[in-house]
DSSP file (Angstrom, degrees, kcal/mol; ACC not computed):
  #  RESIDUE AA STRUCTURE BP1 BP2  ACC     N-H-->O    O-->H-N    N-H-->O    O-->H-N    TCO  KAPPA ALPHA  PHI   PSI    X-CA   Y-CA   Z-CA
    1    1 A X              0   0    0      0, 0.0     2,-0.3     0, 0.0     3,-0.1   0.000 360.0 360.0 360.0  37.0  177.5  244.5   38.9
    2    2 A X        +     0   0    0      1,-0.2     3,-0.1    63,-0.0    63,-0.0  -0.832 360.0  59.4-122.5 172.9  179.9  242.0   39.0
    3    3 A X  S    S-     0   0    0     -2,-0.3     2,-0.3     1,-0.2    -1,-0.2   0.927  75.1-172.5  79.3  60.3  183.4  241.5   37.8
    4    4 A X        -     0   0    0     -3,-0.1   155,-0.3     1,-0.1    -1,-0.2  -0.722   9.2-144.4-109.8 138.1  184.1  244.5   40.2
    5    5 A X        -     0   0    0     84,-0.4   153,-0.2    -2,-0.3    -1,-0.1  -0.302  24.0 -80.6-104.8-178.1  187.7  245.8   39.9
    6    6 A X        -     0   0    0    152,-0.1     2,-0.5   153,-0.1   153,-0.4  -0.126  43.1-157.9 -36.5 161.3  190.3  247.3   42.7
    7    7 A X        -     0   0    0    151,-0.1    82,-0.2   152,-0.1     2,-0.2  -0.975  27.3-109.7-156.5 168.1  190.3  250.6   44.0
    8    8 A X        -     0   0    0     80,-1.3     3,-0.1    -2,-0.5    82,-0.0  -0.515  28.7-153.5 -80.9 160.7  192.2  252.9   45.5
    9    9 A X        +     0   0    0     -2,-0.2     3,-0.3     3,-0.1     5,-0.2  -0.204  53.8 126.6-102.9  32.5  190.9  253.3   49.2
   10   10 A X  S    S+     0   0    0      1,-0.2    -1,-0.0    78,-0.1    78,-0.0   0.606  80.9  23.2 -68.8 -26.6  192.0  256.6   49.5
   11   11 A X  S    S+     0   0    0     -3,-0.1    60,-0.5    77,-0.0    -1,-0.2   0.238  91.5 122.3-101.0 -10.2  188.6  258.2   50.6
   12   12 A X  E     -A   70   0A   0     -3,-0.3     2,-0.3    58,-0.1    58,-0.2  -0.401  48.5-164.9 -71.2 142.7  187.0  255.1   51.9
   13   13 A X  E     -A   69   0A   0     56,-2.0    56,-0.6     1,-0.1    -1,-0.1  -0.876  30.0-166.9-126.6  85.2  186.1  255.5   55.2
   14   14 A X        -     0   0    0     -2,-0.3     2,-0.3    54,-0.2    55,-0.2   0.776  67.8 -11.0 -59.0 -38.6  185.7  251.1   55.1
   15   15 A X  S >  S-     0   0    0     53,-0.1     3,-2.5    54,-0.1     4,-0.3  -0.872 107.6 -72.6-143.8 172.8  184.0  250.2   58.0
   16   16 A X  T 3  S+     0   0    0     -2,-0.3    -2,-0.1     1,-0.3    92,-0.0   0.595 137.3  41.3 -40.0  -3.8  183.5  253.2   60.8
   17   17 A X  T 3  S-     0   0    0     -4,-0.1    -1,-0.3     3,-0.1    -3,-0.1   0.465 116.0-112.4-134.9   3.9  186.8  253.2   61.9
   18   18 A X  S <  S+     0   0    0     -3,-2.5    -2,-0.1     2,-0.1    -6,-0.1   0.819  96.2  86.5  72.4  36.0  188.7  252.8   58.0
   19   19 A X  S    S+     0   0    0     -4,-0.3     2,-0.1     1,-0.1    -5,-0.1   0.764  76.2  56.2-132.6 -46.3  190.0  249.5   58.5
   20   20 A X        -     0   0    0      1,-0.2     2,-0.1    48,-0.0    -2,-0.1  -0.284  51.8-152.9-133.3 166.1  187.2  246.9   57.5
   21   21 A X        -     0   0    0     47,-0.1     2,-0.3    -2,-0.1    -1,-0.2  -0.255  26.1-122.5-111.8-157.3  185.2  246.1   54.7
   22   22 A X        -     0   0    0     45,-0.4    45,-3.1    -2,-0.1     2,-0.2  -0.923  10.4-145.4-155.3 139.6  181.5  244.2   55.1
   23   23 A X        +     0   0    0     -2,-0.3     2,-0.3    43,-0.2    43,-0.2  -0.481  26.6 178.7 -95.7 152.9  180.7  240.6   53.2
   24   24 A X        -     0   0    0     -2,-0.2    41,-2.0    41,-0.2     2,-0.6  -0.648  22.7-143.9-166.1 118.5  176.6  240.8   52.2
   25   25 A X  E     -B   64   0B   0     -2,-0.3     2,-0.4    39,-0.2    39,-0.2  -0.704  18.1-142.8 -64.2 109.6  175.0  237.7   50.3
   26   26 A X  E     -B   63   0B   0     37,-1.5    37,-1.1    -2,-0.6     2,-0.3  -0.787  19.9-157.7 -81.1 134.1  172.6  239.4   47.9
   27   27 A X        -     0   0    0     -2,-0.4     2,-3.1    35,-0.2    33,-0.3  -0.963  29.6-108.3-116.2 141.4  169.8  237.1   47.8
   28   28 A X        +     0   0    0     -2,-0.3     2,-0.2    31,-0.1    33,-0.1  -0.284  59.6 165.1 -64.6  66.8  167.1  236.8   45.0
   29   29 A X        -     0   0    0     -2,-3.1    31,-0.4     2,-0.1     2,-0.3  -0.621  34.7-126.0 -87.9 155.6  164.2  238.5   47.5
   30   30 A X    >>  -     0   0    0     -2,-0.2     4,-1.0    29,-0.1     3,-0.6  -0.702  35.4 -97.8 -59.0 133.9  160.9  239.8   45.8
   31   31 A X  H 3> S+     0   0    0     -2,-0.3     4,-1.3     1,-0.2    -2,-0.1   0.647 124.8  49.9  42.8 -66.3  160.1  243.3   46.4
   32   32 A X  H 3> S+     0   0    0      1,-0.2     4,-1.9     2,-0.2    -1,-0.2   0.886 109.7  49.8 -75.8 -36.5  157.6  242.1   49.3
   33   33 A X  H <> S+     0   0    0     -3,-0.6     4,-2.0     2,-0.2    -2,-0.2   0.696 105.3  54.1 -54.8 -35.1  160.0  240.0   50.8
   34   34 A X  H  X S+     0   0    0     -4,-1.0     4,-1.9     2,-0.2    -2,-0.2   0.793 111.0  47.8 -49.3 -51.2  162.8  242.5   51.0
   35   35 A X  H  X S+     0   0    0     -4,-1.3     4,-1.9     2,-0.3    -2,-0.2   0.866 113.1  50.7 -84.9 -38.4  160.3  244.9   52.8
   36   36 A X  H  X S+     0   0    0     -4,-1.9     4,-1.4     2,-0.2     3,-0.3   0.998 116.3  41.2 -33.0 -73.4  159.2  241.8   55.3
   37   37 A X  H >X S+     0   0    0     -4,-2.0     3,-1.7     1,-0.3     4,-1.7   0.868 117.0  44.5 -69.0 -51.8  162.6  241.1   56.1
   38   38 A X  H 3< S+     0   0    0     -4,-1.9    -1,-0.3     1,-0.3    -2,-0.2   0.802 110.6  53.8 -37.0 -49.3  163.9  244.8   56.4
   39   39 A X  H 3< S+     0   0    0     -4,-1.9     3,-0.4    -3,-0.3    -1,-0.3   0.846 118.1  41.7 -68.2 -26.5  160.8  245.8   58.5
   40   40 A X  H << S+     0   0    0     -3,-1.7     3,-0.4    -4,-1.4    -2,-0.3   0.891  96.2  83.0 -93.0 -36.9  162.0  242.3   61.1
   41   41 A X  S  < S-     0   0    0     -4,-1.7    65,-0.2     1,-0.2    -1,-0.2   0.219 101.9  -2.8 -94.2 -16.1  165.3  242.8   61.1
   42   42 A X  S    S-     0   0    0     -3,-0.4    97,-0.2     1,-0.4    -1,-0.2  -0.207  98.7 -76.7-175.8  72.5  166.5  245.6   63.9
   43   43 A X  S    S+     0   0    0     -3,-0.4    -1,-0.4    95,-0.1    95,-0.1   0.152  92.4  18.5  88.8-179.7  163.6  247.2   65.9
   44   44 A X        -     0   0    0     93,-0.2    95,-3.0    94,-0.1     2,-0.4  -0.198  69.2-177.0 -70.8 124.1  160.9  250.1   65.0
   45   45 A X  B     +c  139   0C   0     93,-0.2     2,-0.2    -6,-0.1    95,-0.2  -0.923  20.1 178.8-128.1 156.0  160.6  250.5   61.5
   46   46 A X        -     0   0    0     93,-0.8     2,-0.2    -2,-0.4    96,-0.0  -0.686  11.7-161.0-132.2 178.6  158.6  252.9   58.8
   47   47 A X        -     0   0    0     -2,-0.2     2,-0.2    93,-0.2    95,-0.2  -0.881  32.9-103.4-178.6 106.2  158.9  252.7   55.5
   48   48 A X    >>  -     0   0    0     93,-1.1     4,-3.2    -2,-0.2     3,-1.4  -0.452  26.9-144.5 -80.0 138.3  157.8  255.6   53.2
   49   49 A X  H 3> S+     0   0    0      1,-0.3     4,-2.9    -2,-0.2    -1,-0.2   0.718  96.8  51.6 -86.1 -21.0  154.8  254.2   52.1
   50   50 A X  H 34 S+     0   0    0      2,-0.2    -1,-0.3     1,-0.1     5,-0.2   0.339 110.1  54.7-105.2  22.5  155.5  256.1   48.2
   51   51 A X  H X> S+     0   0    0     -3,-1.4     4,-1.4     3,-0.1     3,-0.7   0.766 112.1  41.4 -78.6 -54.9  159.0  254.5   48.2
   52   52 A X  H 3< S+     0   0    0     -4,-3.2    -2,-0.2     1,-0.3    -3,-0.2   0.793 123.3  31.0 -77.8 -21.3  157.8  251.2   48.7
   53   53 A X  T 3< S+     0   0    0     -4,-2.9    -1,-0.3    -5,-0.2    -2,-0.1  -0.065 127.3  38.4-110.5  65.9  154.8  250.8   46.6
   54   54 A X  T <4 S+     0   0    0     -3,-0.7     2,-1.0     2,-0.0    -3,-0.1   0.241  87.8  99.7-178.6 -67.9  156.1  253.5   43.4
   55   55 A X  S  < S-     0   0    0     -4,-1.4    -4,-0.1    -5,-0.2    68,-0.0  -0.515  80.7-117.1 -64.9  97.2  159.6  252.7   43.1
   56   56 A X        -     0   0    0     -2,-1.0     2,-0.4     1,-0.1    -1,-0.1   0.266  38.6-172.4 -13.8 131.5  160.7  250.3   40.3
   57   57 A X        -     0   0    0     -3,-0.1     2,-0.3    -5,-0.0    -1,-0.1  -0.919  11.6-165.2 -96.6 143.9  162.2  247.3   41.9
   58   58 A X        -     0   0    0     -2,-0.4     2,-0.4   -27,-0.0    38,-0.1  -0.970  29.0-116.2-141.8 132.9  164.0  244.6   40.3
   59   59 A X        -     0   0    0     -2,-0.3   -29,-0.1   -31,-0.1   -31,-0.1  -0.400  38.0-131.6 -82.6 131.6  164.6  241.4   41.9
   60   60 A X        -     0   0    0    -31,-0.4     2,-0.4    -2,-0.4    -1,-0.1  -0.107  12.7-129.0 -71.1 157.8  168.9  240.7   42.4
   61   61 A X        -     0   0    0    -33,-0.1    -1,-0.1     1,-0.1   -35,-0.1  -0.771  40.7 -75.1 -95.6 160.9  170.4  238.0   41.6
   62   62 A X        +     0   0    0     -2,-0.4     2,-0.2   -37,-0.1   -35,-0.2  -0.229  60.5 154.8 -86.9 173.3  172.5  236.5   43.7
   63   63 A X  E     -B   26   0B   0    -37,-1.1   -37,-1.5   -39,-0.0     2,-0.4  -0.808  41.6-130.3-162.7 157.8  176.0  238.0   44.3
   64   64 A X  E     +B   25   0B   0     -2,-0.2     2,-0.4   -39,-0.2   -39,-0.2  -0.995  39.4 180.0-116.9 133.3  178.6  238.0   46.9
   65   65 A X        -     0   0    0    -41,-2.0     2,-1.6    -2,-0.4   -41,-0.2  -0.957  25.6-148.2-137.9 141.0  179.7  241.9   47.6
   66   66 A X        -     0   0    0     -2,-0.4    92,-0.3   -43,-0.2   -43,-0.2  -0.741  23.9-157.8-103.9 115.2  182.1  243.4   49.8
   67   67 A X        -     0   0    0    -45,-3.1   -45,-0.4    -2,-1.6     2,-0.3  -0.437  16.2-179.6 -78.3 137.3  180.8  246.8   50.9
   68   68 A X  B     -E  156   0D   0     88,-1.9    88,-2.0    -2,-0.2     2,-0.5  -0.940  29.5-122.5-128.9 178.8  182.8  249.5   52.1
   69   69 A X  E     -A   13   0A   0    -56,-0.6   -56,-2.0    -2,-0.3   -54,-0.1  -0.920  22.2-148.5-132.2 140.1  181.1  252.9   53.1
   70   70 A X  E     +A   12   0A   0     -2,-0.5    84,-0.9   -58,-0.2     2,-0.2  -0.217  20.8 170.0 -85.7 155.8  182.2  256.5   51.2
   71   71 A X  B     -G  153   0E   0    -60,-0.5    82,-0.1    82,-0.2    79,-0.1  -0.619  26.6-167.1-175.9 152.7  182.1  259.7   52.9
   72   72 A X        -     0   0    0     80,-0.5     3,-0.1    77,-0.2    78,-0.1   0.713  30.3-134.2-113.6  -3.6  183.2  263.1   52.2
   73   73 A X  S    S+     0   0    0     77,-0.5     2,-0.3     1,-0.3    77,-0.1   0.725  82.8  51.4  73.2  11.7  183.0  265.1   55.4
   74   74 A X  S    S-     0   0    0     74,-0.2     2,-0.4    75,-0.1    -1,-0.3  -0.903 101.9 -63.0-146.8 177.1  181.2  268.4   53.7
   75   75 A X        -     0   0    0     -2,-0.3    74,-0.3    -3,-0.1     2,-0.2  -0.697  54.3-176.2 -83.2 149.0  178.2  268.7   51.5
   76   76 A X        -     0   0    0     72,-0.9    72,-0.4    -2,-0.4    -4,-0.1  -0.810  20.6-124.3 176.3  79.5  178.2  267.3   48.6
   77   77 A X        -     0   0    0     -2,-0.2    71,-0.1    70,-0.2    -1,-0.1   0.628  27.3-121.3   7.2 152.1  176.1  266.9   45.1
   78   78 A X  S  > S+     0   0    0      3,-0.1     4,-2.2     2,-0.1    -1,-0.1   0.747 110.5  56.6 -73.6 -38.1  175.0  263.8   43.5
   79   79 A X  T  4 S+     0   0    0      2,-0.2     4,-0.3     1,-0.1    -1,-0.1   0.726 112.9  37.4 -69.9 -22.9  176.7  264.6   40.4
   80   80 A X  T >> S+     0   0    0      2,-0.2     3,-2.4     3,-0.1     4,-1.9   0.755 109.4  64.7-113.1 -44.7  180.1  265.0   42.0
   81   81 A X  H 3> S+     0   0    0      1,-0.2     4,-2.1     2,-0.1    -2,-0.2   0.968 106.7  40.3 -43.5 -43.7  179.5  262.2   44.4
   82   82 A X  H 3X S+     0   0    0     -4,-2.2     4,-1.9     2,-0.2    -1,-0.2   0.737 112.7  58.5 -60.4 -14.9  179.3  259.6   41.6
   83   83 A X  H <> S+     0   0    0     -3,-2.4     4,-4.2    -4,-0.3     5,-0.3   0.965 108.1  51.3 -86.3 -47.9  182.4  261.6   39.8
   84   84 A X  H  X S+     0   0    0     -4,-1.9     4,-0.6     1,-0.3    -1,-0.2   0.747 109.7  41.6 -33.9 -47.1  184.1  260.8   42.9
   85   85 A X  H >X>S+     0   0    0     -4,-2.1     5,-1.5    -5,-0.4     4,-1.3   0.882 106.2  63.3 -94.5 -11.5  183.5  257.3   43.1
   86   86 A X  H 3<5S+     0   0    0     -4,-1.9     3,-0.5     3,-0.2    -2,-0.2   0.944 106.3  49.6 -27.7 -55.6  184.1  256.7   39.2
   87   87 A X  H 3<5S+     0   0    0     -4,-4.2    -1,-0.2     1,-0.2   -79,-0.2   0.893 111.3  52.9 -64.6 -23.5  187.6  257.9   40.1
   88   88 A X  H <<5S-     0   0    0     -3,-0.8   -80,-1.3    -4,-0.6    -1,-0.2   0.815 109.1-124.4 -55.9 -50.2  187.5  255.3   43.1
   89   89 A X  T  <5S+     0   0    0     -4,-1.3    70,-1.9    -3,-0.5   -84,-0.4   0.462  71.2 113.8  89.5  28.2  186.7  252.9   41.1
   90   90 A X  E   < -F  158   0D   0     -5,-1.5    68,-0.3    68,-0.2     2,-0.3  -0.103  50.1-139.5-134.0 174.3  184.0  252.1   42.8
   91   91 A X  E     -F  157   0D   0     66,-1.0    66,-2.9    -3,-0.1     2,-0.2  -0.959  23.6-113.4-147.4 159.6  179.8  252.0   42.6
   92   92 A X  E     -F  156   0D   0     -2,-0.3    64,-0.3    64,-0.2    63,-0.2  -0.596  36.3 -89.9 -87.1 157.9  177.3  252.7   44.5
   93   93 A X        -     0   0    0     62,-3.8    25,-0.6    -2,-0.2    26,-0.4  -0.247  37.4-126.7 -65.9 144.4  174.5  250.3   46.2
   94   94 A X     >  -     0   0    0     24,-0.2     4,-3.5    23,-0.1     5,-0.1  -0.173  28.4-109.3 -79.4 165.5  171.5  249.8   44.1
   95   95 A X  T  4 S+     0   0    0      2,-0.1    -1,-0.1     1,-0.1    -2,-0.1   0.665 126.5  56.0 -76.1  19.3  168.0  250.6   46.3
   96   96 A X  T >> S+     0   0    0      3,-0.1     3,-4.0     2,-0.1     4,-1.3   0.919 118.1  37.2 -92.8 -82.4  167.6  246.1   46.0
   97   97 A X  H 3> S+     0   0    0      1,-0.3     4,-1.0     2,-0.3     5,-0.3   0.678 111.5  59.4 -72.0 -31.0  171.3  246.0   47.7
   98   98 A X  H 3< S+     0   0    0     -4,-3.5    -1,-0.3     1,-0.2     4,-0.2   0.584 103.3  47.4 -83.3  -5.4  170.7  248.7   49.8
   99   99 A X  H <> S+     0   0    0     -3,-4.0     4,-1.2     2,-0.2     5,-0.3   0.869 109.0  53.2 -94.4 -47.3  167.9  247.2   51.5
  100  100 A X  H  < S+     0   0    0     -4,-1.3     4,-0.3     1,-0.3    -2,-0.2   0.555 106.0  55.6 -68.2  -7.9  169.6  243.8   52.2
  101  101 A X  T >X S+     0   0    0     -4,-1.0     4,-2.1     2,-0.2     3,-1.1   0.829 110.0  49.3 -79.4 -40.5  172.6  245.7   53.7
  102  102 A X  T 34 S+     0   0    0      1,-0.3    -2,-0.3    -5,-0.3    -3,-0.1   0.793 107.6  49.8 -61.2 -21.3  170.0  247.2   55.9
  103  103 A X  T 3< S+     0   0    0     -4,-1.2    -1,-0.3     1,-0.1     3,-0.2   0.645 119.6  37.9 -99.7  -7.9  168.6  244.0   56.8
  104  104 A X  T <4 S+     0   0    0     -3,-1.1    -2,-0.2    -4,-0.3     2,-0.2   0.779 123.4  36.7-100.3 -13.9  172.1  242.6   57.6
  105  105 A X    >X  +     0   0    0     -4,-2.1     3,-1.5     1,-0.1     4,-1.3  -0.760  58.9 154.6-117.4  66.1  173.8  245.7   59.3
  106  106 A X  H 3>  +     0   0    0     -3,-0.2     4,-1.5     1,-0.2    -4,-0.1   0.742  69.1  64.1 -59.0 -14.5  171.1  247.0   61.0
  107  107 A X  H 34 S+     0   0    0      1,-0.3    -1,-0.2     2,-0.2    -5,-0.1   0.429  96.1  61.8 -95.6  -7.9  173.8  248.6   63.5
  108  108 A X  H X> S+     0   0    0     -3,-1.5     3,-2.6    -7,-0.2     4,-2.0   0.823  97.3  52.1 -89.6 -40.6  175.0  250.5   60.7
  109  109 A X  H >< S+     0   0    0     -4,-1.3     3,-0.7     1,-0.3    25,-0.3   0.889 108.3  55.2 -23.5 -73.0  171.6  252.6   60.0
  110  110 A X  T 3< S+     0   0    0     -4,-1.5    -1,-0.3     1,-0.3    -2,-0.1   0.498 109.6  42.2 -61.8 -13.0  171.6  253.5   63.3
  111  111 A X  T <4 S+     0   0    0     -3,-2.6     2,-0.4     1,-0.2    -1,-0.3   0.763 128.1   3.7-109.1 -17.3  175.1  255.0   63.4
  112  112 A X  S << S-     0   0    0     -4,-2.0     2,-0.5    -3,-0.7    -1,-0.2  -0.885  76.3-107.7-135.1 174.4  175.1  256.8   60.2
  113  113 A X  E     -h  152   0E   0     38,-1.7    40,-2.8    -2,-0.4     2,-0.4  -0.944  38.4-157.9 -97.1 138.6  172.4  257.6   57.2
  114  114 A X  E     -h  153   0E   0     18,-1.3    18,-0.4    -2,-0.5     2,-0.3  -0.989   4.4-159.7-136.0 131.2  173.4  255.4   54.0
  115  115 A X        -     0   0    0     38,-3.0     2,-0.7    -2,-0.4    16,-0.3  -0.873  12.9-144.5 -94.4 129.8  172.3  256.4   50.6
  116  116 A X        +     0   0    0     14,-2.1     3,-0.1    -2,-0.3   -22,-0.1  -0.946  17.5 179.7 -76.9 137.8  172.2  254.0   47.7
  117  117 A X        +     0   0    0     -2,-0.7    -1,-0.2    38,-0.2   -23,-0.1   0.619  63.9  93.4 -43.6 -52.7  173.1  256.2   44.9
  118  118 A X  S    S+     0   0    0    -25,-0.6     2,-0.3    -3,-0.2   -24,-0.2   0.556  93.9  27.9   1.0 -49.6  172.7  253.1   42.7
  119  119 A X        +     0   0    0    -26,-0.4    11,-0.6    -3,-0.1     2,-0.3  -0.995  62.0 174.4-147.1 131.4  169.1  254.0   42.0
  120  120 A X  E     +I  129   0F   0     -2,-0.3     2,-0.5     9,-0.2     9,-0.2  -0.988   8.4 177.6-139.7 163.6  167.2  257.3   41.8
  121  121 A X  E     -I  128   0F   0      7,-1.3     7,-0.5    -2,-0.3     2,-0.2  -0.955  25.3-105.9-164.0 134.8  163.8  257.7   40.8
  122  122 A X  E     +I  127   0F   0     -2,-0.5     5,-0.2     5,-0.2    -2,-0.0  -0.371  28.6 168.4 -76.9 150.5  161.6  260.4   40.6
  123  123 A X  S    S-     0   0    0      3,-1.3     2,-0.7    -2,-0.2    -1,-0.1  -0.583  73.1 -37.6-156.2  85.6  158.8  261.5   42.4
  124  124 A X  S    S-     0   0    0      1,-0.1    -2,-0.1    -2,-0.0     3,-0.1  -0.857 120.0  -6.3 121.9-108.5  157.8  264.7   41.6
  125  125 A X  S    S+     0   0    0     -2,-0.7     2,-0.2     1,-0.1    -1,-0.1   0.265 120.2  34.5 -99.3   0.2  160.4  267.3   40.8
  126  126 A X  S    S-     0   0    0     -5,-0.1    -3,-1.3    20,-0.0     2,-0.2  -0.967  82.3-102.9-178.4 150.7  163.6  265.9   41.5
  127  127 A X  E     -I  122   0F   0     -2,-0.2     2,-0.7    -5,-0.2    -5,-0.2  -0.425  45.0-158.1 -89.9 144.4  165.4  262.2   41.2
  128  128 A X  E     -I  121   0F   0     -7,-0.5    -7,-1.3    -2,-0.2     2,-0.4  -0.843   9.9-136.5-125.6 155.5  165.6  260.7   44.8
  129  129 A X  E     -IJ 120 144F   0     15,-1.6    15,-0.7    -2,-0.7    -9,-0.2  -0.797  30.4-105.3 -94.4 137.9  167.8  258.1   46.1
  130  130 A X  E     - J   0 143F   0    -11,-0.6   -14,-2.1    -2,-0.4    13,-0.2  -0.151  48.9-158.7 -64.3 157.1  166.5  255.3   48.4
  131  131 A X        -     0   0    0     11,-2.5     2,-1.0   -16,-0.3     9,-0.2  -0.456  17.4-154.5-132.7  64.2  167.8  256.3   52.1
  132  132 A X        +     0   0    0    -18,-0.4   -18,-1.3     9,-0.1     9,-0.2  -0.368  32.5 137.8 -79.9 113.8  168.4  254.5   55.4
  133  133 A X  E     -D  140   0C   0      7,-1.4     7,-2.7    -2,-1.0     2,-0.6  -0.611  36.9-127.1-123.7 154.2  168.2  256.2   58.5
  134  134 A X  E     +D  139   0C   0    -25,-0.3     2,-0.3     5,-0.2     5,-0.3  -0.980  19.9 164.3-137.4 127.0  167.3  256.6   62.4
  135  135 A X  S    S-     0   0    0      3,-2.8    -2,-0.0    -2,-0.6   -25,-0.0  -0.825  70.4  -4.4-151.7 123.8  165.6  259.1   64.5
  136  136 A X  S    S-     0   0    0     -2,-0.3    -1,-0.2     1,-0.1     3,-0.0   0.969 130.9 -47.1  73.3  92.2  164.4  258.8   67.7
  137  137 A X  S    S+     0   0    0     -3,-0.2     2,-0.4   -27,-0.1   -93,-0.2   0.691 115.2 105.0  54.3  37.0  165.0  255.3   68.2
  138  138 A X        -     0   0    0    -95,-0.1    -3,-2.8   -28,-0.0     2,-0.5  -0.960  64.1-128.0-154.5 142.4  163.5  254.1   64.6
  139  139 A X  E     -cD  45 134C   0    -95,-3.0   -93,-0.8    -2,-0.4    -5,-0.2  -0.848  25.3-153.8-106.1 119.0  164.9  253.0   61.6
  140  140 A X  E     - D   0 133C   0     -7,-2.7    -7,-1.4    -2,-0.5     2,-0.5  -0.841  17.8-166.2-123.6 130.2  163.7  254.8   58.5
  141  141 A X        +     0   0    0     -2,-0.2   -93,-1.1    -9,-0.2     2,-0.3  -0.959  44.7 136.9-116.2 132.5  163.5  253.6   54.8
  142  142 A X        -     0   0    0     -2,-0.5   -11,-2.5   -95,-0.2     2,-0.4  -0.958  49.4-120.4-161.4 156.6  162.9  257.1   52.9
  143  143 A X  E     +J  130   0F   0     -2,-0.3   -13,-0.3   -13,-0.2   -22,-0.1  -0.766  29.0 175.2-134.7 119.6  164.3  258.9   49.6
  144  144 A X  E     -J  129   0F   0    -15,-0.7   -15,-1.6    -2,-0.4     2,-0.2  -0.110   4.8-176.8 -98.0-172.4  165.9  261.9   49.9
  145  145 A X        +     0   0    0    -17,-0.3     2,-0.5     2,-0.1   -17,-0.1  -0.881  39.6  51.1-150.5 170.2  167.7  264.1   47.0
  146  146 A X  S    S+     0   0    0     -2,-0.2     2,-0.1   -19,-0.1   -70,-0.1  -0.855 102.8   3.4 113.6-125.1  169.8  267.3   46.1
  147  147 A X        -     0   0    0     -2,-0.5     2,-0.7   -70,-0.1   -70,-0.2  -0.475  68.2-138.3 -99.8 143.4  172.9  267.9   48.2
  148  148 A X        -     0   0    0    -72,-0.4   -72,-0.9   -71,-0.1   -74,-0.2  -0.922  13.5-151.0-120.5 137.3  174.3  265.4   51.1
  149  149 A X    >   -     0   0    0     -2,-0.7     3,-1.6   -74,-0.3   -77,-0.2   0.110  36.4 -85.4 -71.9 175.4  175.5  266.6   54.2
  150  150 A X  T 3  S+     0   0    0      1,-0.3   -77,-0.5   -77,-0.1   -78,-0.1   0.916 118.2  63.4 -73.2 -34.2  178.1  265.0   56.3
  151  151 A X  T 3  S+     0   0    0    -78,-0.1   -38,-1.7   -39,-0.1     2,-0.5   0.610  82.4  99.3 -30.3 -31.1  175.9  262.7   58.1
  152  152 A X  E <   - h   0 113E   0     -3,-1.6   -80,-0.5   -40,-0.1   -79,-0.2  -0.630  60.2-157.7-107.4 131.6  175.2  261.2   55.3
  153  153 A X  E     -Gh  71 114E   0    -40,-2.8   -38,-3.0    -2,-0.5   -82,-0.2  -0.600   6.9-151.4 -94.7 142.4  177.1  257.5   54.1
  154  154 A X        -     0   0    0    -84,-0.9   -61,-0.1    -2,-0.2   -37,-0.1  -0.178  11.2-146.8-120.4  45.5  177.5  256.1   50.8
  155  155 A X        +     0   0    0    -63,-0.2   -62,-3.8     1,-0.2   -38,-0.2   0.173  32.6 172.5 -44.8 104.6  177.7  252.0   50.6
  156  156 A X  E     -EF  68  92D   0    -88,-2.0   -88,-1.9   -64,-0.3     2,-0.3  -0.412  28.5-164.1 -98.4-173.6  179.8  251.3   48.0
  157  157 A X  E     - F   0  91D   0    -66,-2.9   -66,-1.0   -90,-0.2   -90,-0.1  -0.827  39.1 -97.8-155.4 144.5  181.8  248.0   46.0
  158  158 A X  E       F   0  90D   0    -68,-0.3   -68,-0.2    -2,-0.3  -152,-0.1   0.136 360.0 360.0 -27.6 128.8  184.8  248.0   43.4
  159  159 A X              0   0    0    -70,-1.9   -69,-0.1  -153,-0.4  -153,-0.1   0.756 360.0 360.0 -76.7 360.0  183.3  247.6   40.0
């Protein structure tokens, strides 16, 4: 993912308040290491137990990315969410990237849910995307799919 171009920000909602972007070091973590550090990182955490041991992982390399976070303020497909950010120019975080934003902005979890889009992988009937989230005072690694509601935040970066 690198050699990531401009985009318009015309839809970016960049940091909660549409002014800022967010720096995150991708580091070359293992799988298990990822899940360590993600589980230490901000408070009571679960971890859907068929996310973590099921879903292909591949270990990043490292990268510098500046994230900004999508949202469209209705519901909203998978398919037309990606179309959307193709027109952005933009991509979404892979479920690797999407744990190491969670383990450096834990304080974003808690204020919205952020999807990677990045990666989906089935389990069962339908592709799902890795998911971070909070309810009732815990921070949730889960993978939802099918249609996303407003709640729901999209961490992207300029391709």
């Amino acid at each position: 993912m690198k050699n990531r171009e401009k985009a318009s920000l015309s839809l970016l909602d960049t940091s909660f308040d549409g002014k800022e972007s967010y720096r995150l070091e991708i580091r070359p973590l293992t799988k298990e290491r990822a899940f360590a550090e993600y589980r230490n990182s901000g408070g009571e955490t679960l971890v859907w137990d068929e996310m973590e041991k099921n879903m292909p992982y591949v270990v990043p390399e490292p990268e510098g990315l500046n994230v900004m976070i999508l949202r469209f303020g209705r519901s909203i497909g998978d398919d037309k969410v990606l179309a959307e950010m193709d027109k952005l120019g933009v991509c979404p975080l892979t479920y690797e990237e999407l744990i190491q934003y969670g383990i450096a902005r834990p304080e974003h979890q808690r204020q919205r849910t952020l999807v990677g889009l990045g990666t989906k992988h089935a389990f069962g009937y339908c592709l799902y995307a890795p998911t971070l989230s909070f309810t009732d005072g815990t921070r949730t690694m889960i993978a939802c799919c099918g249609d996303w509601g407003d709640r729901y935040r999209f961490p992207v970066v300029r391709k």
